[in-house]
PDB file with one MODEL, atoms N, CA, C and O in Angstrom:
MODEL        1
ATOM      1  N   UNK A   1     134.147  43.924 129.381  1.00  0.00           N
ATOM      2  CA  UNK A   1     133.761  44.550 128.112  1.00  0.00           C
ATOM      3  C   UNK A   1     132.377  44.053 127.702  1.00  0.00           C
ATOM      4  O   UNK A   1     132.069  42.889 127.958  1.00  0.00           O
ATOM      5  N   UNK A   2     131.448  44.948 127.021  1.00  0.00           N
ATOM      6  CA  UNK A   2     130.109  44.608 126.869  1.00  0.00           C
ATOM      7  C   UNK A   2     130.538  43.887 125.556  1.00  0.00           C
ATOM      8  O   UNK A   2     131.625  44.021 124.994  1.00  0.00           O
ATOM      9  N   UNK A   3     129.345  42.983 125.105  1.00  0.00           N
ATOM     10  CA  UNK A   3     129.364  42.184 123.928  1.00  0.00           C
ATOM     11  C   UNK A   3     128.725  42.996 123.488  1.00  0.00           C
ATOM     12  O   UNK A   3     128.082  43.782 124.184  1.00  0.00           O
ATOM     13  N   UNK A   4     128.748  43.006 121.989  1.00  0.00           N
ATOM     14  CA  UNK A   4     127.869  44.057 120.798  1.00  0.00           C
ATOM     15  C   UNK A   4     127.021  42.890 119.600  1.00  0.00           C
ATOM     16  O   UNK A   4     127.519  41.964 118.959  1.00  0.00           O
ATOM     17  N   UNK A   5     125.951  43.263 119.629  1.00  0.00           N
ATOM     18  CA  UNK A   5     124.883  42.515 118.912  1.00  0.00           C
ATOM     19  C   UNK A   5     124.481  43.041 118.232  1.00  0.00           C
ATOM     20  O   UNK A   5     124.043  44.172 118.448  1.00  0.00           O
ATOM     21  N   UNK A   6     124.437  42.310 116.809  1.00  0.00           N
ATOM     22  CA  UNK A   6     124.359  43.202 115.306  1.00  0.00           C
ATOM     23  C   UNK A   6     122.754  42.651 115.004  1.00  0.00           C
ATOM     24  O   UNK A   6     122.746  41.477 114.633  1.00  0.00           O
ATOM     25  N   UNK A   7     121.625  43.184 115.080  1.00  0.00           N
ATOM     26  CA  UNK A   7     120.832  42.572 114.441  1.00  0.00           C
ATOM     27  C   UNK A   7     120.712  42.391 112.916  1.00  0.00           C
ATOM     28  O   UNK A   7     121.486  43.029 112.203  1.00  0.00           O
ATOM     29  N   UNK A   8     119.780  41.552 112.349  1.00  0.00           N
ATOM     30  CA  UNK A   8     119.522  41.124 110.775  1.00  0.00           C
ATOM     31  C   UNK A   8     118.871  42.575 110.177  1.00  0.00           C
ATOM     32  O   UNK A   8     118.928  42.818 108.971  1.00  0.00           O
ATOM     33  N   UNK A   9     118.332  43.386 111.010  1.00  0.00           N
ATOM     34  CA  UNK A   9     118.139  44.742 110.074  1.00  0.00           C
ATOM     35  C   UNK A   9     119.695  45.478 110.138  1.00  0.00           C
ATOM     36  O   UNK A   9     120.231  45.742 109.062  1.00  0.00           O
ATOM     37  N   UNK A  10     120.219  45.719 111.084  1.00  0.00           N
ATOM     38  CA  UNK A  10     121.014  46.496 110.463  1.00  0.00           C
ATOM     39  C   UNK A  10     122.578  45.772 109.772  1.00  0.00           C
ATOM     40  O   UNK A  10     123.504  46.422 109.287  1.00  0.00           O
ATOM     41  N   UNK A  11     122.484  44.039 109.937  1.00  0.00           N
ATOM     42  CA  UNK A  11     123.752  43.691 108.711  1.00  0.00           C
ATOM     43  C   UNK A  11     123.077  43.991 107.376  1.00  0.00           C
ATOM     44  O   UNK A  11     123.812  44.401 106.477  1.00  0.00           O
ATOM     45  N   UNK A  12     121.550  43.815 107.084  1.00  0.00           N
ATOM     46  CA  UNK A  12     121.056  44.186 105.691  1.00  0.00           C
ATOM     47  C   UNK A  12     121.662  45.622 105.252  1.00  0.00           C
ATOM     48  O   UNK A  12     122.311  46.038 104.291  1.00  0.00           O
ATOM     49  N   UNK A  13     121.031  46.261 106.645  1.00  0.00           N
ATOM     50  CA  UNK A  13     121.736  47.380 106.232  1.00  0.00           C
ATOM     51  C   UNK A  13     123.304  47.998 105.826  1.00  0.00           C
ATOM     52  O   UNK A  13     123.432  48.753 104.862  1.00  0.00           O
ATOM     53  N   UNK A  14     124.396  47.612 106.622  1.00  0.00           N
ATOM     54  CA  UNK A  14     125.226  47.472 106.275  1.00  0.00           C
ATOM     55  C   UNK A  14     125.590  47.392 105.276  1.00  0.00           C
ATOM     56  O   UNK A  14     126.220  48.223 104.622  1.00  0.00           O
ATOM     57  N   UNK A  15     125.144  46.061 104.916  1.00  0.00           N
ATOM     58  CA  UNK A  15     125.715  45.768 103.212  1.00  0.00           C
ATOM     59  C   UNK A  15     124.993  46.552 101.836  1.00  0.00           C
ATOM     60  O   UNK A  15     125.397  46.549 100.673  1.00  0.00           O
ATOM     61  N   UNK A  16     123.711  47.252 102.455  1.00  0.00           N
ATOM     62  CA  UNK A  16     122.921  47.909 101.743  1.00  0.00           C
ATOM     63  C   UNK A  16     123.665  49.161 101.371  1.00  0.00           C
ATOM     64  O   UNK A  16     123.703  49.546 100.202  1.00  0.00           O
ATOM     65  N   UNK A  17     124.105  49.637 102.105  1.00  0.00           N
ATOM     66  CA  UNK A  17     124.805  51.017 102.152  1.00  0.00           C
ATOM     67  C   UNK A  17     126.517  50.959 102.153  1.00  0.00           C
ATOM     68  O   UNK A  17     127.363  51.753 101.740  1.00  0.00           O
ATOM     69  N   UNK A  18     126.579  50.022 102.624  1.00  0.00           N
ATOM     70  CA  UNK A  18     128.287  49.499 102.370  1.00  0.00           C
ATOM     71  C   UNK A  18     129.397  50.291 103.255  1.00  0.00           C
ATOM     72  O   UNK A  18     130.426  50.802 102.813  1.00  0.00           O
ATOM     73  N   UNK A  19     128.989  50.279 104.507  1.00  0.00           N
ATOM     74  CA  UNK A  19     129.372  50.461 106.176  1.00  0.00           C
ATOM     75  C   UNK A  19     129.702  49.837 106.479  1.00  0.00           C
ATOM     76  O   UNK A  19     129.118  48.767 106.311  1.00  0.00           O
ATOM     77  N   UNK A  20     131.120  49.861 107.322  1.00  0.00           N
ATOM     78  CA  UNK A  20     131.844  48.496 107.974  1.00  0.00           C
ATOM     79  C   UNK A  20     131.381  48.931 108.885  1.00  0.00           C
ATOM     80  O   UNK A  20     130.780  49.997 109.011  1.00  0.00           O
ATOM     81  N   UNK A  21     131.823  47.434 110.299  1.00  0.00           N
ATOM     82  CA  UNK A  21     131.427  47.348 111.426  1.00  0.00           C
ATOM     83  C   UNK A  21     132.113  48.015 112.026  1.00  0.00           C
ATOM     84  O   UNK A  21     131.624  48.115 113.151  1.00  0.00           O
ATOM     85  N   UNK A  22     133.591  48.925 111.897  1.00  0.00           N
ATOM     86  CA  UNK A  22     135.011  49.555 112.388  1.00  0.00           C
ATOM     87  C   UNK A  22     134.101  50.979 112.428  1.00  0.00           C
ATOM     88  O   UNK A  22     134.256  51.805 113.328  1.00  0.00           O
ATOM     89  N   UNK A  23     132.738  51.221 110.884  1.00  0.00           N
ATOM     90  CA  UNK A  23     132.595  52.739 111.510  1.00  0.00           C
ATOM     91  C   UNK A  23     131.376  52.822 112.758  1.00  0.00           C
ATOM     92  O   UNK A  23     131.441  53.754 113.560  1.00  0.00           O
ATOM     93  N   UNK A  24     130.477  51.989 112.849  1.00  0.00           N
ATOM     94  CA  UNK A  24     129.758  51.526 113.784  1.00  0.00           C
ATOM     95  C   UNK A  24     130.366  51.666 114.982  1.00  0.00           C
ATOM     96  O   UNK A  24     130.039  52.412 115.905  1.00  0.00           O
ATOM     97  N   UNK A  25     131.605  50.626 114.895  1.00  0.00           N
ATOM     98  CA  UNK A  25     132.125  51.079 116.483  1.00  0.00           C
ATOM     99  C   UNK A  25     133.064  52.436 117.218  1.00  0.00           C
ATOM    100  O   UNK A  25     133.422  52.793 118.340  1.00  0.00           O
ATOM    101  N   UNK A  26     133.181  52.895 115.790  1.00  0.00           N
ATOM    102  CA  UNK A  26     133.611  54.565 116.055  1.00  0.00           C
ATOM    103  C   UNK A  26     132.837  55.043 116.190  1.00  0.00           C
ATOM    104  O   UNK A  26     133.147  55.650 117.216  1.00  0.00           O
ATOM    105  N   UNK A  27     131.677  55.405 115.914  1.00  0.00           N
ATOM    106  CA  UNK A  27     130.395  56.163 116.113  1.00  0.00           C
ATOM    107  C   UNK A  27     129.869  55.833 117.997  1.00  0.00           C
ATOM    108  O   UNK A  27     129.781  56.766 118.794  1.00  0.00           O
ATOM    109  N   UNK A  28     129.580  54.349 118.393  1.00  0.00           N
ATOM    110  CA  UNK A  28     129.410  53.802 119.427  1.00  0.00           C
ATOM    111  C   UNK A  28     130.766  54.721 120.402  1.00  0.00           C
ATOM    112  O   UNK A  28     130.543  55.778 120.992  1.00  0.00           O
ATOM    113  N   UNK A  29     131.623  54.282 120.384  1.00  0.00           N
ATOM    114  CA  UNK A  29     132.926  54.645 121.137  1.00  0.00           C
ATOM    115  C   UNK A  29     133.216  56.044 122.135  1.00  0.00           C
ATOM    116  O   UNK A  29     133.545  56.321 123.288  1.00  0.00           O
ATOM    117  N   UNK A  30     132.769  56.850 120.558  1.00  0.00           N
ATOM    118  CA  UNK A  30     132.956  58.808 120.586  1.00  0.00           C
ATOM    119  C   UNK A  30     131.656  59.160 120.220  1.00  0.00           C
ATOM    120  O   UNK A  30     131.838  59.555 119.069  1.00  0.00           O
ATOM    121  N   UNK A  31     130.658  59.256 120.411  1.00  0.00           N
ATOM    122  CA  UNK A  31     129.592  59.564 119.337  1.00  0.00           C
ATOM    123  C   UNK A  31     129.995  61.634 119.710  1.00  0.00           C
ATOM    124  O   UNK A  31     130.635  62.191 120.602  1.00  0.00           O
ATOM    125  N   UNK A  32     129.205  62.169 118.475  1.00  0.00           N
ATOM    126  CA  UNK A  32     129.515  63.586 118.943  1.00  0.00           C
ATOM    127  C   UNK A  32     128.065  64.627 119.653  1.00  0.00           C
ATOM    128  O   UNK A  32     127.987  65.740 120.173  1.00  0.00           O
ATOM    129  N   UNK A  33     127.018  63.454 119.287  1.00  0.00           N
ATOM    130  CA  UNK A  33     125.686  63.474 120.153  1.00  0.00           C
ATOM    131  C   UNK A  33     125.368  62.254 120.564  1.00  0.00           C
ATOM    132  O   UNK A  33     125.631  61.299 119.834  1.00  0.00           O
ATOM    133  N   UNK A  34     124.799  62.083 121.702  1.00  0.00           N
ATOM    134  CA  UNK A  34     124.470  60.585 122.448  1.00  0.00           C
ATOM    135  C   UNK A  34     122.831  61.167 122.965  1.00  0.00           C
ATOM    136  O   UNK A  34     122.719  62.020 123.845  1.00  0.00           O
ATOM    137  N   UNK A  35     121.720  60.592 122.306  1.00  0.00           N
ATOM    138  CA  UNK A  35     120.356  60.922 122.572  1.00  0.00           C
ATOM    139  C   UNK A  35     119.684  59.821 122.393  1.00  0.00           C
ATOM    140  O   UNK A  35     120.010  58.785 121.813  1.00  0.00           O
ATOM    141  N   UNK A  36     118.140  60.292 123.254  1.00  0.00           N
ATOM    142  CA  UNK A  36     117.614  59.024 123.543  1.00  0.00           C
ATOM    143  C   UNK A  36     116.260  59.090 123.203  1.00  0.00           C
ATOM    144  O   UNK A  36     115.523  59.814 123.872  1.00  0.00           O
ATOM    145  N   UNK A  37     115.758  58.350 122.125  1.00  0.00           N
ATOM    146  CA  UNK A  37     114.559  58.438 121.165  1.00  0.00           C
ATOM    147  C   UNK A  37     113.669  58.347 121.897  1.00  0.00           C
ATOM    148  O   UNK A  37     113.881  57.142 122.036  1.00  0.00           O
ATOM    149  N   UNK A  38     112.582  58.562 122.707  1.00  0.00           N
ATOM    150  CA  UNK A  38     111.435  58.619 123.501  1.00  0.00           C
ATOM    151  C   UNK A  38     110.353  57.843 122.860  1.00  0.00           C
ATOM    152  O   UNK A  38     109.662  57.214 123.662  1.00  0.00           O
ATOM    153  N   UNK A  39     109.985  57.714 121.418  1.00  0.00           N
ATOM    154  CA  UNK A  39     109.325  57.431 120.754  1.00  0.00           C
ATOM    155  C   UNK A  39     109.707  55.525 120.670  1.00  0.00           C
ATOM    156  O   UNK A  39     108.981  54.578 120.973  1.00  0.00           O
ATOM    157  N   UNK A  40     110.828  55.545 120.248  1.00  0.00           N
ATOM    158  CA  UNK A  40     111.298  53.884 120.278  1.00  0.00           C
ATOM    159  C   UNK A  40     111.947  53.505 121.486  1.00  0.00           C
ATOM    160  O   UNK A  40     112.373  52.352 121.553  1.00  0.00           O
ATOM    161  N   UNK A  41     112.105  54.317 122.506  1.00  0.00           N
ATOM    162  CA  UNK A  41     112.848  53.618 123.853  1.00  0.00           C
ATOM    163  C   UNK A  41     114.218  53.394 123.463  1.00  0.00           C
ATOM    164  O   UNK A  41     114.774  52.551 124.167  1.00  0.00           O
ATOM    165  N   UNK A  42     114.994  53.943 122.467  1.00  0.00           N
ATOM    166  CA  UNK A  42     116.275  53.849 122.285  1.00  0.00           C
ATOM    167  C   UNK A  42     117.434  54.849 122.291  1.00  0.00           C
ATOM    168  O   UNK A  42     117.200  56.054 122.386  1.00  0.00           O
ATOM    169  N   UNK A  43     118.416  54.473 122.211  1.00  0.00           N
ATOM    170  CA  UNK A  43     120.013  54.876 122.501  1.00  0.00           C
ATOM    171  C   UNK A  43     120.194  55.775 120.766  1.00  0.00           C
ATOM    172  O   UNK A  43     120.095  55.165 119.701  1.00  0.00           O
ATOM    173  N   UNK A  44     120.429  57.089 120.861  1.00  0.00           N
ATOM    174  CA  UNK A  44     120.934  57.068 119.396  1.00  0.00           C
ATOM    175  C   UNK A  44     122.349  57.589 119.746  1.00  0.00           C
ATOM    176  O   UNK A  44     122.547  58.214 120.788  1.00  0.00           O
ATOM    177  N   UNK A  45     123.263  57.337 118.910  1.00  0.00           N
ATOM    178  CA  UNK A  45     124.913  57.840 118.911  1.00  0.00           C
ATOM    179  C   UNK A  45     124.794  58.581 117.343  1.00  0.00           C
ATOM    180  O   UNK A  45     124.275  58.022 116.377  1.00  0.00           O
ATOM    181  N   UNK A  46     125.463  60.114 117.321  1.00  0.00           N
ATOM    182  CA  UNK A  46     125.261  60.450 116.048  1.00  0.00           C
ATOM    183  C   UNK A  46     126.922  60.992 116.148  1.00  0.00           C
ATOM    184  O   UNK A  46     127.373  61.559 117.143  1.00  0.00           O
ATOM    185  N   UNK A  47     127.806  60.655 114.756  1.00  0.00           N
ATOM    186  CA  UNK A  47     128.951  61.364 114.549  1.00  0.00           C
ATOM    187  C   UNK A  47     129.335  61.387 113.004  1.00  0.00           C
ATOM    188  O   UNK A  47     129.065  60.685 112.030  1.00  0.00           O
ATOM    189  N   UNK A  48     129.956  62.322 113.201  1.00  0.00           N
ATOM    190  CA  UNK A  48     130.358  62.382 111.424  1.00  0.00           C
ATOM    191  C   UNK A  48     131.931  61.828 111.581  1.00  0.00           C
ATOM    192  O   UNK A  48     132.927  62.043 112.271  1.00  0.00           O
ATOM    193  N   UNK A  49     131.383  60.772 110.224  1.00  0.00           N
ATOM    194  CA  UNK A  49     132.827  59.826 109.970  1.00  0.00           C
ATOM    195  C   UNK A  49     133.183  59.926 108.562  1.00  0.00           C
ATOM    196  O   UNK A  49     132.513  59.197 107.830  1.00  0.00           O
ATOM    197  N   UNK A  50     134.224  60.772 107.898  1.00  0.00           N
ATOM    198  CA  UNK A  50     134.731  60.430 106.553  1.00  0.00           C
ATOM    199  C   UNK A  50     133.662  62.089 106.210  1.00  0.00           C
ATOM    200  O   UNK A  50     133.469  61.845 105.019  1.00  0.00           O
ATOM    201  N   UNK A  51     133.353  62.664 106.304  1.00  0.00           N
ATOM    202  CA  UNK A  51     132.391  63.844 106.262  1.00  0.00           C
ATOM    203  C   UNK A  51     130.967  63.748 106.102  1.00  0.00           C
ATOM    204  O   UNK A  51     130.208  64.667 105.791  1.00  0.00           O
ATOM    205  N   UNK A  52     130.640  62.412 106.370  1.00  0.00           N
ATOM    206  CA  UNK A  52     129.071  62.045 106.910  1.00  0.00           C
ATOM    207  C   UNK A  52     128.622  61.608 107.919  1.00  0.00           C
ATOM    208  O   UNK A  52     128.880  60.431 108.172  1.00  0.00           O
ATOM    209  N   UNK A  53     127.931  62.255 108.703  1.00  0.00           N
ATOM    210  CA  UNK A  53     127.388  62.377 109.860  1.00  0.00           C
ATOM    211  C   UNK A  53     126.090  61.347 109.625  1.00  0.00           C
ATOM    212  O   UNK A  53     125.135  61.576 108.883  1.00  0.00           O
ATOM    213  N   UNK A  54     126.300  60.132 110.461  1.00  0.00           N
ATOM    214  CA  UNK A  54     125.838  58.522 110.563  1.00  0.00           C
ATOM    215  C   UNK A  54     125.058  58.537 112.410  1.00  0.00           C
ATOM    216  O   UNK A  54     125.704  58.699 113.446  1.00  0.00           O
ATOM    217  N   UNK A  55     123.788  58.351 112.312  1.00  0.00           N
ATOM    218  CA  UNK A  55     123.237  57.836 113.254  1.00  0.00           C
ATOM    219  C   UNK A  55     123.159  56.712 113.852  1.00  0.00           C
ATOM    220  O   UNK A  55     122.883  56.006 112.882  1.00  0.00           O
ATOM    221  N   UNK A  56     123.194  56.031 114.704  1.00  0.00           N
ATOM    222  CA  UNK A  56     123.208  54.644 115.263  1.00  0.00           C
ATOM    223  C   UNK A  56     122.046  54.112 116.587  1.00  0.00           C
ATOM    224  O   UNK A  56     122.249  54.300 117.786  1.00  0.00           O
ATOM    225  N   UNK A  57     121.166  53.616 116.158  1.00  0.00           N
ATOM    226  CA  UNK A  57     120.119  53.285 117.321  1.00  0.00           C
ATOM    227  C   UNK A  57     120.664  51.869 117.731  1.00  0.00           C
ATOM    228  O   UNK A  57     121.309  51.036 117.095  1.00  0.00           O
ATOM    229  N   UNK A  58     120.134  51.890 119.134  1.00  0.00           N
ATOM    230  CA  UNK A  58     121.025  50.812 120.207  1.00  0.00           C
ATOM    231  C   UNK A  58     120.007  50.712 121.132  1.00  0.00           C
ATOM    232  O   UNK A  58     119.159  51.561 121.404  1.00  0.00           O
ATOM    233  N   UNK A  59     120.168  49.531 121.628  1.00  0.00           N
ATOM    234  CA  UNK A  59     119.597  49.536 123.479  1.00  0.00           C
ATOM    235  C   UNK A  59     120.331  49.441 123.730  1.00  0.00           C
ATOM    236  O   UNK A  59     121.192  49.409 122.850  1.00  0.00           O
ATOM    237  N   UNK A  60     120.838  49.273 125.394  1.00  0.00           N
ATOM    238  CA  UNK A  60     122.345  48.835 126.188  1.00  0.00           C
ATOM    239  C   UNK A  60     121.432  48.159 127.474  1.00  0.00           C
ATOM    240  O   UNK A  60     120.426  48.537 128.075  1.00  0.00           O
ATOM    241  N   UNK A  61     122.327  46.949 127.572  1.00  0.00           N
ATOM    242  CA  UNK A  61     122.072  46.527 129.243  1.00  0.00           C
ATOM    243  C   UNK A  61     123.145  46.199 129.577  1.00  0.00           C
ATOM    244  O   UNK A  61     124.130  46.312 128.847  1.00  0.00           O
ATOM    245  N   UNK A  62     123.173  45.606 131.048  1.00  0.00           N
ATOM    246  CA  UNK A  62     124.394  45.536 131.550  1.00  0.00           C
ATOM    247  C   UNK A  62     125.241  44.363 130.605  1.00  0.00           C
ATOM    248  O   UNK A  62     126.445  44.555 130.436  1.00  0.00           O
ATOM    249  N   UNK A  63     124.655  43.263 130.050  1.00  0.00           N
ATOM    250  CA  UNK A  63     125.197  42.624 129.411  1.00  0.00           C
ATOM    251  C   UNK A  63     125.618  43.034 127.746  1.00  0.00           C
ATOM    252  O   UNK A  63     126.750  43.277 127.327  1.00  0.00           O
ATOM    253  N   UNK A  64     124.780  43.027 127.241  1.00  0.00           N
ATOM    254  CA  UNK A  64     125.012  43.378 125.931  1.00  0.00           C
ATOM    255  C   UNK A  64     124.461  44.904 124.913  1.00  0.00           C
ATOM    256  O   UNK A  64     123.259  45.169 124.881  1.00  0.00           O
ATOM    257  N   UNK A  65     125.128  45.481 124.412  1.00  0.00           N
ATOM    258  CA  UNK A  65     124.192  46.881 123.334  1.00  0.00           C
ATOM    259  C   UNK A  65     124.274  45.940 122.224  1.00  0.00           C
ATOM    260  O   UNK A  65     125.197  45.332 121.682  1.00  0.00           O
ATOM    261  N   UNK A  66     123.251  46.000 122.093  1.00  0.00           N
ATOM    262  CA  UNK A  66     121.960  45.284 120.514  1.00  0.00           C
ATOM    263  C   UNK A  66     121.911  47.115 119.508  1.00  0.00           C
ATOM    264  O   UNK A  66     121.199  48.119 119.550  1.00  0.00           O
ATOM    265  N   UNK A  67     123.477  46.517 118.493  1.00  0.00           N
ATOM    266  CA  UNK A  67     122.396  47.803 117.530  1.00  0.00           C
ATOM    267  C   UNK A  67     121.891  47.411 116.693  1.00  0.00           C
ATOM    268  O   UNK A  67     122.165  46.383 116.074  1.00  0.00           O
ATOM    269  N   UNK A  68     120.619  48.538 116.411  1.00  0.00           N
ATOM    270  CA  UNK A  68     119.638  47.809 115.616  1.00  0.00           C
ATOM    271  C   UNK A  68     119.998  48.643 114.098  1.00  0.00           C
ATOM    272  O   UNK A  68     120.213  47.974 113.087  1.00  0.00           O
ATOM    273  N   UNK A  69     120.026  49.771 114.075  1.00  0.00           N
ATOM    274  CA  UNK A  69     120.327  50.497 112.801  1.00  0.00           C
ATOM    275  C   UNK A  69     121.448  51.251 112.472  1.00  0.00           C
ATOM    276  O   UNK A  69     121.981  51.700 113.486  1.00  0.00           O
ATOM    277  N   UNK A  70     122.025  51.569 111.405  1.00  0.00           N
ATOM    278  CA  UNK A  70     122.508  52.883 110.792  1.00  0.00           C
ATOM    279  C   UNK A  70     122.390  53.649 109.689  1.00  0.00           C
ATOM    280  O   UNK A  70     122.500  52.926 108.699  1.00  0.00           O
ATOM    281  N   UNK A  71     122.220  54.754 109.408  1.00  0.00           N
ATOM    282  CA  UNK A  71     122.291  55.838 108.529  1.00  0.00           C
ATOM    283  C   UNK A  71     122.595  56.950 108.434  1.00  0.00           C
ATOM    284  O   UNK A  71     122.493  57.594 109.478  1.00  0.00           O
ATOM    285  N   UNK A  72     123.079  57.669 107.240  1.00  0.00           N
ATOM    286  CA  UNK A  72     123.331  58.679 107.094  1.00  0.00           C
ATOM    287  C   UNK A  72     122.222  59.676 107.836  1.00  0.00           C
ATOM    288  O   UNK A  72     121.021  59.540 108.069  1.00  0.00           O
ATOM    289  N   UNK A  73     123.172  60.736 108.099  1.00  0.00           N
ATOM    290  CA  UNK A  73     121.476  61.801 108.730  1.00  0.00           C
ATOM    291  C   UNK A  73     121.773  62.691 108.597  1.00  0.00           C
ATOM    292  O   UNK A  73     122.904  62.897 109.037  1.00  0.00           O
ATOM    293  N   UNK A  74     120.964  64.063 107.833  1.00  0.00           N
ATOM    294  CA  UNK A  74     121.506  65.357 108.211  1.00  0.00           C
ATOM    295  C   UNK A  74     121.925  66.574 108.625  1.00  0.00           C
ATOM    296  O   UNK A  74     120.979  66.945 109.321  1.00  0.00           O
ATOM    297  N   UNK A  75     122.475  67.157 108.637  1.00  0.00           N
ATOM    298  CA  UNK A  75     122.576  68.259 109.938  1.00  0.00           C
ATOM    299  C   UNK A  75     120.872  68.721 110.564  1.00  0.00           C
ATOM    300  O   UNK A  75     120.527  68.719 111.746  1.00  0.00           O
ATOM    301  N   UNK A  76     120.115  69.050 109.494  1.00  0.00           N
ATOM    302  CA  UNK A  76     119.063  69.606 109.469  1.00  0.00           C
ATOM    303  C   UNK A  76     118.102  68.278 110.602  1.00  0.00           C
ATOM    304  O   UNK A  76     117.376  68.534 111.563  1.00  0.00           O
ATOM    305  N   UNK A  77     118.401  67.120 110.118  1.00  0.00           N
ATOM    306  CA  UNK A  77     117.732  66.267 110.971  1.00  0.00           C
ATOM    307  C   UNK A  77     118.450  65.788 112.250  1.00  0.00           C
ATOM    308  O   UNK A  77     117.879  64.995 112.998  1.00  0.00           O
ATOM    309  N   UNK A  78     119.392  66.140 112.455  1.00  0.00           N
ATOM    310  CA  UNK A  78     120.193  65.854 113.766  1.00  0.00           C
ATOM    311  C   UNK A  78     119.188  67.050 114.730  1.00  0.00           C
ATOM    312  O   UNK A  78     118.688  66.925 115.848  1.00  0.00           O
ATOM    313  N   UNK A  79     119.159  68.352 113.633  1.00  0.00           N
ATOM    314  CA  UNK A  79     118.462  69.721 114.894  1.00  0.00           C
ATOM    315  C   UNK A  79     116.838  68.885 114.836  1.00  0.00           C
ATOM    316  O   UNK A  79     116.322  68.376 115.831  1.00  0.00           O
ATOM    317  N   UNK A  80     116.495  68.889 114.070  1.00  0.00           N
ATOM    318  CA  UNK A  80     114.913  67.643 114.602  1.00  0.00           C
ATOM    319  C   UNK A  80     114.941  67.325 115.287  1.00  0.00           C
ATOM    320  O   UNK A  80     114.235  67.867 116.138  1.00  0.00           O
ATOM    321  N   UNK A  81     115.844  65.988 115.758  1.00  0.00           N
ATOM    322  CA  UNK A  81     115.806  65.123 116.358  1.00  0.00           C
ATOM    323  C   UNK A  81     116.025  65.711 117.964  1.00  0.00           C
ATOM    324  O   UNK A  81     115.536  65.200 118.971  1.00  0.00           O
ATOM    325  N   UNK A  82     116.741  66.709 117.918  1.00  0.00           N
ATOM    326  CA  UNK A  82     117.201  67.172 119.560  1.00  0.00           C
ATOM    327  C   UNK A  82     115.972  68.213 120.156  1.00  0.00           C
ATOM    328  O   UNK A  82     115.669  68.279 121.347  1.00  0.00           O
ATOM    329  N   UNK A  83     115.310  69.040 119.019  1.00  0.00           N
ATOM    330  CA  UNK A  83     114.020  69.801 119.118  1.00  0.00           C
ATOM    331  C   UNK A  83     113.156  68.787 119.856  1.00  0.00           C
ATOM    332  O   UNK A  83     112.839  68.739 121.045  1.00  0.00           O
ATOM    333  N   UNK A  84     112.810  67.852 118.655  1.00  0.00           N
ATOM    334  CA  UNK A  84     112.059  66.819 119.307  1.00  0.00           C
ATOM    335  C   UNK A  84     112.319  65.684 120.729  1.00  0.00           C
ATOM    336  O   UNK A  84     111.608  65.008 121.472  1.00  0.00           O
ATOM    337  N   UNK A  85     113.112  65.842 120.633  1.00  0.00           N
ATOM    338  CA  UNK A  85     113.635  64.692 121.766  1.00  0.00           C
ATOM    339  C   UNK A  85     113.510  63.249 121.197  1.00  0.00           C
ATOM    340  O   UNK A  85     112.943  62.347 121.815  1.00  0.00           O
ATOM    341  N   UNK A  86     114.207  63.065 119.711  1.00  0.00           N
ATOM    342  CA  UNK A  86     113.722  61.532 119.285  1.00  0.00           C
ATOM    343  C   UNK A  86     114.997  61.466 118.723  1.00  0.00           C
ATOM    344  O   UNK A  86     115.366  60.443 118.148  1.00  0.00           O
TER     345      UNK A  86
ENDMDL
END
């Protein structure tokens, strides 16, 4: 099993927005888009949990996925993000 690494931006965040780590790892688990930001070199997982659709940026190596963020996102910026490739 990979280890999961929370960085200090996104526990701020967390508690900023008031997200447990249970929806993080539902989002990680199932995401309902899995894309890969070109711009930051990262992993995004996007799924709607509770009827908000939550983004999640990550790296992964064989040892550990480091996520770095989460937020709400919305439909309108999910189609951005796949237009764009970010």
């Amino acid at each position: 099993m990979i280890k999961i690494e929370y960085t200090n931006h996104l526990l701020n965040r967390i508690k900023l927005r008031k997200i447990s780590k249970k929806i993080i790892n539902k989002i990680l688990k199932s995401p309902n888009f899995l894309l890969f930001d070109t711009l930051n070199q990262t992993k995004i997982a996007i799924k709607q949990v509770n009827n908000i659709n939550y983004m999640v940026a990550y790296v992964k190596d064989n040892k550990k996925l480091k996520v770095i963020t989460i937020h709400p996102i919305k439909k309108s910026q999910i189609e951005n993000r796949l237009k764009r490739k970010r």
